[in-house]
ZAVO-63859 format. One record per residue (C-alpha): residue in one letter; x, z, y. Coordinates in Angstrom, 3 decimals, always signed. Example, Ala and Ser with C-alpha at 12.3 -4.5 7.8 and 13.67 -1.06 7.14 Angstrom:
2
<rest->A, x->+12.300, z->+7.800, y->-4.500>
<rest->S, x->+13.670, z->+7.140, y->-1.060>
% end
This chain:
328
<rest->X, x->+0.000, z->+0.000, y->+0.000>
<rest->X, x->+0.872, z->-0.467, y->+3.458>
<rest->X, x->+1.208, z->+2.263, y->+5.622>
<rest->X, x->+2.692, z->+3.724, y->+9.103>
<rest->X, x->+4.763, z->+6.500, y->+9.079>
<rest->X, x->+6.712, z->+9.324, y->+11.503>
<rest->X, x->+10.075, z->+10.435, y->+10.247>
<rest->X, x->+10.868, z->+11.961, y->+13.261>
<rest->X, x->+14.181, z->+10.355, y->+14.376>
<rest->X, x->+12.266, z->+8.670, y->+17.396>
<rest->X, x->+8.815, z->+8.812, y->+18.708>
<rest->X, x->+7.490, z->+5.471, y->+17.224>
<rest->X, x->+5.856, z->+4.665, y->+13.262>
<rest->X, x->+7.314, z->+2.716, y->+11.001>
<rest->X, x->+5.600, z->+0.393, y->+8.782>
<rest->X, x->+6.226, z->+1.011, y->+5.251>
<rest->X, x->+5.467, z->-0.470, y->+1.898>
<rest->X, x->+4.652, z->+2.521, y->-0.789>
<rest->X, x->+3.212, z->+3.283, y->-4.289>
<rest->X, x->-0.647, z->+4.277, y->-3.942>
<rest->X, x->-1.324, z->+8.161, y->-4.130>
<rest->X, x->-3.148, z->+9.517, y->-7.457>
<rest->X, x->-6.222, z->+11.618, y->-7.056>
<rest->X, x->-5.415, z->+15.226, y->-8.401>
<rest->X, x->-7.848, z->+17.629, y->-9.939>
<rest->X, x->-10.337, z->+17.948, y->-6.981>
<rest->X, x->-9.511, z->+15.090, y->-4.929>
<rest->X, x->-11.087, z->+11.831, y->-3.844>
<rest->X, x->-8.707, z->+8.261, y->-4.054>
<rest->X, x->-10.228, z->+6.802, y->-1.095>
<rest->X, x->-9.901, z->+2.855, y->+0.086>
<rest->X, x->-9.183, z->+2.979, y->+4.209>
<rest->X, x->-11.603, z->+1.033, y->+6.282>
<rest->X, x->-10.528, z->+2.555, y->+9.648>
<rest->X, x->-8.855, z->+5.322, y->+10.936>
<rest->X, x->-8.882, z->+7.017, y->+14.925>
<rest->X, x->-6.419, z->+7.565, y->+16.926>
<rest->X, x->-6.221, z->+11.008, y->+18.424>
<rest->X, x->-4.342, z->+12.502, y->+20.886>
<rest->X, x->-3.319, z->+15.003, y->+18.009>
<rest->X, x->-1.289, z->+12.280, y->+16.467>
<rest->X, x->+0.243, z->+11.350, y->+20.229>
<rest->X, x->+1.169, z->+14.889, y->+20.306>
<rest->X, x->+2.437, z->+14.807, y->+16.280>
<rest->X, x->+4.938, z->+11.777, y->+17.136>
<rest->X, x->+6.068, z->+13.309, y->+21.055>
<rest->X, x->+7.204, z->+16.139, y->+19.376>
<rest->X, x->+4.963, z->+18.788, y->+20.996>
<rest->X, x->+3.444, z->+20.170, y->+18.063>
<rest->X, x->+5.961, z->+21.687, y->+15.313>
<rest->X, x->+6.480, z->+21.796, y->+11.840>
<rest->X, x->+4.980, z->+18.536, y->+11.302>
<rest->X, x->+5.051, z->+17.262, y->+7.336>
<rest->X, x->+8.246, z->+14.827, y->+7.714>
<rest->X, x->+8.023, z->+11.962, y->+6.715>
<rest->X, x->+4.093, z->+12.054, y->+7.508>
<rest->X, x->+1.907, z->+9.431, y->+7.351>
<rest->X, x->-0.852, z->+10.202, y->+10.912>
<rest->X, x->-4.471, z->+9.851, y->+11.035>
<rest->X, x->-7.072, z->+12.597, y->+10.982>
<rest->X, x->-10.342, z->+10.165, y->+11.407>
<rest->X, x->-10.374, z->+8.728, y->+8.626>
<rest->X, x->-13.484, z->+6.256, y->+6.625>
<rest->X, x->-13.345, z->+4.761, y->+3.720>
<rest->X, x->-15.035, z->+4.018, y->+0.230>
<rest->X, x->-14.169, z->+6.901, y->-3.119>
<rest->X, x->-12.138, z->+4.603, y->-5.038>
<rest->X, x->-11.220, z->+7.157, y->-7.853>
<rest->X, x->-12.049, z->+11.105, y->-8.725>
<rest->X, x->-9.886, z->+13.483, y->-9.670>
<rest->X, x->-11.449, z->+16.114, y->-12.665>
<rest->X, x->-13.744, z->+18.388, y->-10.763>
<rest->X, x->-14.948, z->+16.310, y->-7.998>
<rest->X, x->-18.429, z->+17.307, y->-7.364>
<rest->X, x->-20.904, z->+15.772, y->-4.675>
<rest->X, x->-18.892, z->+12.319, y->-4.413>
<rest->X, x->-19.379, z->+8.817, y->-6.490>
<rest->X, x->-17.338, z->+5.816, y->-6.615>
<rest->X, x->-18.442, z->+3.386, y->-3.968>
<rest->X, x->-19.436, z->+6.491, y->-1.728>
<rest->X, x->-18.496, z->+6.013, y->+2.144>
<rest->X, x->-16.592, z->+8.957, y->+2.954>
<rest->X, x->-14.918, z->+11.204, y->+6.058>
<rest->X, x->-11.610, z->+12.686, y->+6.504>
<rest->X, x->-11.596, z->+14.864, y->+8.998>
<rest->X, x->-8.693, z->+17.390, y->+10.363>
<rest->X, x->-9.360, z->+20.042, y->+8.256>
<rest->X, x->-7.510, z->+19.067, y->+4.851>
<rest->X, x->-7.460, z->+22.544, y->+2.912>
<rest->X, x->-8.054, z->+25.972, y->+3.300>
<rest->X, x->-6.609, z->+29.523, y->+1.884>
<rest->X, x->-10.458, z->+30.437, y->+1.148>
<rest->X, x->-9.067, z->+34.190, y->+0.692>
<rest->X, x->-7.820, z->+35.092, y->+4.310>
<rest->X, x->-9.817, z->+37.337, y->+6.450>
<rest->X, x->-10.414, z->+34.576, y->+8.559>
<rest->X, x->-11.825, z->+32.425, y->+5.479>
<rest->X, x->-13.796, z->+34.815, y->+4.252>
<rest->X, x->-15.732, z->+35.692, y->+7.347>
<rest->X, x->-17.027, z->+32.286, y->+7.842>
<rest->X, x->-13.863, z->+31.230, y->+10.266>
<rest->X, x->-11.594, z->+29.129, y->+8.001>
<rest->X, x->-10.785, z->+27.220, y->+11.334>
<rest->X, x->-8.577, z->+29.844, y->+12.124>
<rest->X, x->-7.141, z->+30.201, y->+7.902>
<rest->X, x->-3.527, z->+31.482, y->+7.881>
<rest->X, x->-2.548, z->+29.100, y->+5.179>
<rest->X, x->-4.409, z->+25.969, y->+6.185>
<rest->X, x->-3.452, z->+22.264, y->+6.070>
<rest->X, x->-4.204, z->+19.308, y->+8.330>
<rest->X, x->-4.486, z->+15.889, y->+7.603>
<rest->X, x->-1.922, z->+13.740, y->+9.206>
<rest->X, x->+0.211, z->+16.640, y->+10.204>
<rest->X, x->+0.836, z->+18.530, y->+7.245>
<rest->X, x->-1.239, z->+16.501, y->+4.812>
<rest->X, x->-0.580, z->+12.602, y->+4.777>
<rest->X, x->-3.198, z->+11.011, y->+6.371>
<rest->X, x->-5.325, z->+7.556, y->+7.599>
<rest->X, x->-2.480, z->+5.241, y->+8.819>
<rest->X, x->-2.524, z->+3.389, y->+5.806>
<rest->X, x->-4.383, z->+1.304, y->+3.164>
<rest->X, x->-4.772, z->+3.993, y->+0.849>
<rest->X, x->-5.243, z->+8.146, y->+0.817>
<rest->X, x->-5.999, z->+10.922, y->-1.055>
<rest->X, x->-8.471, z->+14.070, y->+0.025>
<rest->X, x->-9.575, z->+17.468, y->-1.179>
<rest->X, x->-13.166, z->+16.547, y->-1.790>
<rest->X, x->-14.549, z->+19.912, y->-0.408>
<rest->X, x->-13.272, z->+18.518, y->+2.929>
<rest->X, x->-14.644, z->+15.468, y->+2.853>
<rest->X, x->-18.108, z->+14.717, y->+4.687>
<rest->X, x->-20.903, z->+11.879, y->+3.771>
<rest->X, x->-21.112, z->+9.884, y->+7.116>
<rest->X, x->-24.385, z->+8.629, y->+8.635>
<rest->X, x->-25.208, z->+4.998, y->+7.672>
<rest->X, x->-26.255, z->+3.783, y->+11.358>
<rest->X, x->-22.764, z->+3.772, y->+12.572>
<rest->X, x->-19.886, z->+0.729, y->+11.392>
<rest->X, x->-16.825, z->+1.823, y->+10.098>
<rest->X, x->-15.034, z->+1.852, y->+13.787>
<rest->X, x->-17.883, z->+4.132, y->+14.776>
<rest->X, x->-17.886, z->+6.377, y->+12.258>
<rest->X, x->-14.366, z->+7.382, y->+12.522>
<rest->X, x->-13.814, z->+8.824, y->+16.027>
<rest->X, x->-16.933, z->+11.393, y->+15.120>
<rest->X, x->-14.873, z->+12.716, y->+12.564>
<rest->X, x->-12.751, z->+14.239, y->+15.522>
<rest->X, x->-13.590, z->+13.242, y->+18.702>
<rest->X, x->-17.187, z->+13.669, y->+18.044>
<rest->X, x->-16.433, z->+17.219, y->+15.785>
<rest->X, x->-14.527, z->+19.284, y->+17.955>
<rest->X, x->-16.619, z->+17.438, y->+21.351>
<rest->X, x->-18.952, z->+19.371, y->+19.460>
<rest->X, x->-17.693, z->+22.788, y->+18.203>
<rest->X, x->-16.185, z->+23.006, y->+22.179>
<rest->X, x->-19.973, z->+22.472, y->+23.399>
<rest->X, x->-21.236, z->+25.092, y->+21.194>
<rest->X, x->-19.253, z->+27.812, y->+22.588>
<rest->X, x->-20.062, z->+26.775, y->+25.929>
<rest->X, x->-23.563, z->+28.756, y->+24.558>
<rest->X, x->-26.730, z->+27.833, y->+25.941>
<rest->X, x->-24.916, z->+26.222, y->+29.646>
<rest->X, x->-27.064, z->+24.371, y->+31.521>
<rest->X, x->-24.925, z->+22.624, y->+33.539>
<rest->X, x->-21.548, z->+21.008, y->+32.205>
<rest->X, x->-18.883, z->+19.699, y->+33.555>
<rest->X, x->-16.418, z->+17.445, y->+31.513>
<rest->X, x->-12.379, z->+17.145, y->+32.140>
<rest->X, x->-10.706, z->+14.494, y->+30.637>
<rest->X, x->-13.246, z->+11.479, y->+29.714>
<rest->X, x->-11.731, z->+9.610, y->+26.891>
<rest->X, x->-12.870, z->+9.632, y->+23.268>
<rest->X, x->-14.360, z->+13.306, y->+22.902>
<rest->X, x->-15.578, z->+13.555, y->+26.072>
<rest->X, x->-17.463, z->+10.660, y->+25.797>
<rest->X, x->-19.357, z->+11.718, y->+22.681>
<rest->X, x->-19.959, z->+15.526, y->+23.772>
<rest->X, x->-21.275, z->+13.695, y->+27.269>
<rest->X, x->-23.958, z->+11.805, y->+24.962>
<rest->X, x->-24.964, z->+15.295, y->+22.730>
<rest->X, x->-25.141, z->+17.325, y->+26.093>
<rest->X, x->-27.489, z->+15.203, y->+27.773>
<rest->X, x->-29.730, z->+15.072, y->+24.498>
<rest->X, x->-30.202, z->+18.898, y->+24.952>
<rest->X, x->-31.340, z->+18.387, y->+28.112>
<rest->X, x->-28.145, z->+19.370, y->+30.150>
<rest->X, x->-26.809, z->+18.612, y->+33.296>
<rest->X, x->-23.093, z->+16.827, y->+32.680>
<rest->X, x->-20.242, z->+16.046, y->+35.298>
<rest->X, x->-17.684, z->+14.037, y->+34.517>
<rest->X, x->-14.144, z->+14.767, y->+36.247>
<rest->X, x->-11.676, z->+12.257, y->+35.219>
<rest->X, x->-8.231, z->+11.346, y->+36.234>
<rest->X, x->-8.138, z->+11.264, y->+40.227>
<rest->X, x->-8.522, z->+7.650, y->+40.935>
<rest->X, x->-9.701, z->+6.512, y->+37.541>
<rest->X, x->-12.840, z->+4.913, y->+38.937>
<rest->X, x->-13.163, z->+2.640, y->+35.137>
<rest->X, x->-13.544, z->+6.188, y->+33.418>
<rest->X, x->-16.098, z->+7.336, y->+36.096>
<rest->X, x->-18.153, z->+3.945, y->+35.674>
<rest->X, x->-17.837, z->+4.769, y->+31.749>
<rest->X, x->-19.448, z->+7.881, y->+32.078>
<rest->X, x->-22.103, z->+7.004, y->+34.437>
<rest->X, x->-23.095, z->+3.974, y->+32.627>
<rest->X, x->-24.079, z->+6.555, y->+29.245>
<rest->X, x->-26.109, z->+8.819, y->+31.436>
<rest->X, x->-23.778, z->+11.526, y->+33.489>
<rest->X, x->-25.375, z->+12.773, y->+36.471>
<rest->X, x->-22.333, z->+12.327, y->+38.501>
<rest->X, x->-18.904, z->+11.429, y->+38.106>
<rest->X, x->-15.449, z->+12.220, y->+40.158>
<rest->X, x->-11.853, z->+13.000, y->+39.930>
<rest->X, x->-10.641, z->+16.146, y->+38.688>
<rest->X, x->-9.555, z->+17.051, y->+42.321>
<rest->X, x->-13.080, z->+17.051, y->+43.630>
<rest->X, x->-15.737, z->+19.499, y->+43.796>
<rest->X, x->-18.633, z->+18.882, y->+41.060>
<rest->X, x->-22.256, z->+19.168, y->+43.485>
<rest->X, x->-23.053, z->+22.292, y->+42.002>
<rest->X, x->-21.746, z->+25.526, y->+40.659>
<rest->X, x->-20.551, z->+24.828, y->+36.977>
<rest->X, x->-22.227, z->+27.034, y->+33.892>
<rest->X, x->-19.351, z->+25.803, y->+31.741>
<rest->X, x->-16.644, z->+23.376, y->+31.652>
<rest->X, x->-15.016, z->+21.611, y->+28.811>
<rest->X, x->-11.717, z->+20.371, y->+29.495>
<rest->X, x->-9.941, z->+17.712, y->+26.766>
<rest->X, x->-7.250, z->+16.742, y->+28.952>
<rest->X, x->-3.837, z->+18.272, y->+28.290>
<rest->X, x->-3.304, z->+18.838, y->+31.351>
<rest->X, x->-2.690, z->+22.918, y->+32.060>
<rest->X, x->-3.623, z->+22.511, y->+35.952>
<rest->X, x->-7.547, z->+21.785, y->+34.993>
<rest->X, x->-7.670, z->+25.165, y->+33.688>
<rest->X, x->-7.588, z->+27.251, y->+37.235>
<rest->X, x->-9.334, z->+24.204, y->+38.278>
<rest->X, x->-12.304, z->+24.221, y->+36.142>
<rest->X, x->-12.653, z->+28.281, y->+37.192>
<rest->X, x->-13.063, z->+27.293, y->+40.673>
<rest->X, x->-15.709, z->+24.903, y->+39.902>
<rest->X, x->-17.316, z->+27.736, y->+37.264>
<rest->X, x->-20.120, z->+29.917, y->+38.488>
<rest->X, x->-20.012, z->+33.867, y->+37.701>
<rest->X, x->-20.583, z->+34.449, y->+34.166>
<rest->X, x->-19.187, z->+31.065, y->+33.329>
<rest->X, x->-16.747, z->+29.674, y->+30.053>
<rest->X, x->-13.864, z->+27.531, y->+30.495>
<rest->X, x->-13.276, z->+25.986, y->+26.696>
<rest->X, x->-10.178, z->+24.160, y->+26.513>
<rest->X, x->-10.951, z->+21.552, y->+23.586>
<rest->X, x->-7.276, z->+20.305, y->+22.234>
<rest->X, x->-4.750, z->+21.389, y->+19.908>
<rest->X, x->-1.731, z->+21.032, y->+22.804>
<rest->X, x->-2.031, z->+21.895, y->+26.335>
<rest->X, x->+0.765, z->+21.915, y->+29.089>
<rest->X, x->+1.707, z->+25.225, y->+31.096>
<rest->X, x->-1.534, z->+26.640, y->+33.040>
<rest->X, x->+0.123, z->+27.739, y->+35.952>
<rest->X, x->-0.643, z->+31.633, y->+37.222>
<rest->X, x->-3.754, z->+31.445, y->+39.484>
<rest->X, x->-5.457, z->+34.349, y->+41.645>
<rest->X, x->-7.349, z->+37.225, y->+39.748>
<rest->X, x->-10.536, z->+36.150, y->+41.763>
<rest->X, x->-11.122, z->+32.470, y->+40.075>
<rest->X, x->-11.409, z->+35.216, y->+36.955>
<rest->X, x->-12.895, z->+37.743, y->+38.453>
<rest->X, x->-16.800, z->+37.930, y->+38.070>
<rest->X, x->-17.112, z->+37.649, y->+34.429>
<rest->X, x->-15.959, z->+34.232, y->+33.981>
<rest->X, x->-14.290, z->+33.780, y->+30.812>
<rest->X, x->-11.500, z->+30.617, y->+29.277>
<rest->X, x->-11.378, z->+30.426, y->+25.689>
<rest->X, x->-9.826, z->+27.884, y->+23.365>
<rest->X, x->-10.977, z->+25.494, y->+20.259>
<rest->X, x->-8.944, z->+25.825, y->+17.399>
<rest->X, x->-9.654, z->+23.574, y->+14.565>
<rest->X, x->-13.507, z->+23.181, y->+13.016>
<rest->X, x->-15.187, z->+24.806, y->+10.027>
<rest->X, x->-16.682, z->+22.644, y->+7.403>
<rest->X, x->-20.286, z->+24.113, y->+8.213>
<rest->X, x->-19.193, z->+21.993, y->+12.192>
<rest->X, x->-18.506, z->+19.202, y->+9.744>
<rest->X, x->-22.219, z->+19.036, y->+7.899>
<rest->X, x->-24.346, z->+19.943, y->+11.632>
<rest->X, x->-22.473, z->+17.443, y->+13.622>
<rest->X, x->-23.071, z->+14.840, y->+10.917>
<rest->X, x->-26.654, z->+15.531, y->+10.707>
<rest->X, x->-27.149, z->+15.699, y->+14.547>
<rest->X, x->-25.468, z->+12.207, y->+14.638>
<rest->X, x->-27.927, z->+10.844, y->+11.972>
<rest->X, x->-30.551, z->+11.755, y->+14.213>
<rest->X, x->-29.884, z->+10.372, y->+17.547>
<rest->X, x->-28.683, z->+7.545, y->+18.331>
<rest->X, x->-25.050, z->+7.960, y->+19.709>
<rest->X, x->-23.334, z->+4.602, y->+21.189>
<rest->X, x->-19.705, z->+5.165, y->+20.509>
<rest->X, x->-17.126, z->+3.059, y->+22.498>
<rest->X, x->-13.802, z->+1.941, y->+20.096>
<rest->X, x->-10.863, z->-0.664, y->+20.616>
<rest->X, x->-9.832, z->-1.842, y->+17.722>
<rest->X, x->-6.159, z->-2.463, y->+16.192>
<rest->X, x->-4.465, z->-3.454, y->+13.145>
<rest->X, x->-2.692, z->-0.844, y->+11.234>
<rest->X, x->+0.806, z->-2.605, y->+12.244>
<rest->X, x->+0.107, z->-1.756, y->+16.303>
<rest->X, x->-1.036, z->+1.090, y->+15.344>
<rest->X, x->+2.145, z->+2.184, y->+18.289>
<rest->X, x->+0.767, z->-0.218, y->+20.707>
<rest->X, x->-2.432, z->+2.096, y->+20.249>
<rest->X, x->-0.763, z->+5.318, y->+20.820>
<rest->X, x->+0.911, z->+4.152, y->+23.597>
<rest->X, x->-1.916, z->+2.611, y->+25.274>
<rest->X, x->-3.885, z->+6.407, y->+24.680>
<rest->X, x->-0.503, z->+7.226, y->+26.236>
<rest->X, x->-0.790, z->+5.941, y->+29.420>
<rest->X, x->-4.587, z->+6.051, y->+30.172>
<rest->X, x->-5.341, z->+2.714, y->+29.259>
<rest->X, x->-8.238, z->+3.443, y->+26.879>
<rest->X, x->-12.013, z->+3.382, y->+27.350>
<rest->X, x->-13.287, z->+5.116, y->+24.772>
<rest->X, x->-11.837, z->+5.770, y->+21.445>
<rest->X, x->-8.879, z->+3.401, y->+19.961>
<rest->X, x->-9.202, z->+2.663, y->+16.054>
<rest->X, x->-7.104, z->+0.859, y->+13.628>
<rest->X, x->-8.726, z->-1.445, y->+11.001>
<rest->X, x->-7.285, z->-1.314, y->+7.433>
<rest->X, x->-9.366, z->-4.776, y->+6.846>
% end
């Protein structure tokens, strides 16, 4: 199979030819349709997250059809269209798994980090990971929800019940999260990169009730703001824009310094918190809820050979929407 892989000696994939996986006990051999690119993999291959899996093969949105089982597969058939998300394995013994927060497992492992992952023709996944994906969206749209559209999610749920949102950073989670919000009736703000009138267009064309840079004031008081830029500045930011009793949920794995900011943007109950990961039970709601409305997910496709040019166009900003690579 072909397949794309970091060794680490520069920041830039390799194409490689390579002998398929084997499904063991529990696992799924899985033909790749398409796979996201995430910022997580920008962030694998920059070097800014450590302990990577080296040589690792990226790719944490994965679809595809079950070509094999392992013994003990249960809840998968051959021909079944099939998720990989993030979330590759759990301890299931931790204090954190058994309390219903394996998202924060102290022996965990990640697809396409410490797990091999979607950047190829071929994969292998721990079945009780794996998710059945709704049939209204293609292939390319399928495969940013398995991120994007999963932790878009889990960061809006801990923004409560929030009235009104306001989004930093509108690229592929954002724009999902934008979509779910506004089905619950919300009020959503985008604030994008200063200047970056395409992204503002983006976001006003699925529904936003106003759009700016991430140097302007929002028109009213925020309840909450998610911020999926890695950009540690947005935090004091978003506080200023945050009402009294408001949540600041930064939504990525990496974020730059947040530099020190008066006690008073805190000050009156307002609260910043962090995503870390997503539970399987995120996995199976977020699934469902994209079954049942109608979400219009915006992708750029690439072959699995530019699979750089991709990273380096999420890089430097010039992505609308969520970039995928096509396996066929």
């Amino acid at each position: 199979m072909r397949a794309m892989v970091f060794d680490g000696s520069a920041a830039v994939l390799h194409e490689r030819d390579m002998s398929d996986p084997q499904p063991a006990a529990g696992q799924l051999l899985i033909d790749i349709h398409a796979c996201g690119v995430c910022r997580t993999d920008l962030h694998v291959v920059d070097g800014e997250l450590a302990h990577p899996k080296r040589p690792i093969i990226p790719g944490h949105e994965i679809v595809g059809t079950v070509a094999a089982l392992g013994n003990d597969v249960a809840g998968f058939q051959v021909g079944d269209r099939v998720g990989v998300p993030w979330i590759g394995h759990t301890c299931g013994h931790c204090r954190y798994c058994t309390s219903g927060r394996e998202n924060l497992c102290d022996a965990p492992g990640f697809t396409g980090y410490t797990i091999d992952g979607g950047y190829a023709e071929r994969t292998v996944a721990d079945a009780r990971y794996c998710l059945h994906l709704p049939e209204r969206y293609s292939d390319l749209e399928a495969a940013p929800l398995l991120c994007a559209g999963l932790i878009g999610y889990r960061t809006l749920s801990m923004a409560g019940d929030a009235r009104a949102i306001g989004i930093y950073g509108f690229g592929a989670a954002a724009h999902i999260v934008a979509q779910v919000a506004l089905h619950q009736g919300r009020t959503v703000f985008a604030l994008t990169r200063p200047g970056d009138t395409a992204a503002q267009q983006f976001a006003l064309r699925l529904g936003v009730h106003w759009a700016g840079g991430s140097d302007e004031t929002p028109p009213e008081r925020l309840d909450a703001a998610l911020i999926f830029a890695s950009a540690g500045p947005l935090v004091p930011a978003a506080l200023r824009a945050v009402t009294k009793g408001g949540v600041v949920v930064c939504g990525g794995i990496h974020m730059s310094d947040i530099p020190s900011f008066p006690y008073d943007l805190l000050w009156g109950e307002r609260r910043v918190c962090s995503v870390a990961n997503l539970t399987r039970a995120d996995g199976h709601a977020f699934m469902q809820l994209a079954a049942r409305m109608p979400l219009q997910i915006e992708t750029t496709p690439y072959a699995l050979a530019d699979a750089n040019r991709a990273l380096n166009d999420l890089r430097d900003g010039r992505l609308s929407g969520a970039a995928v690579l096509r396996m066929r």
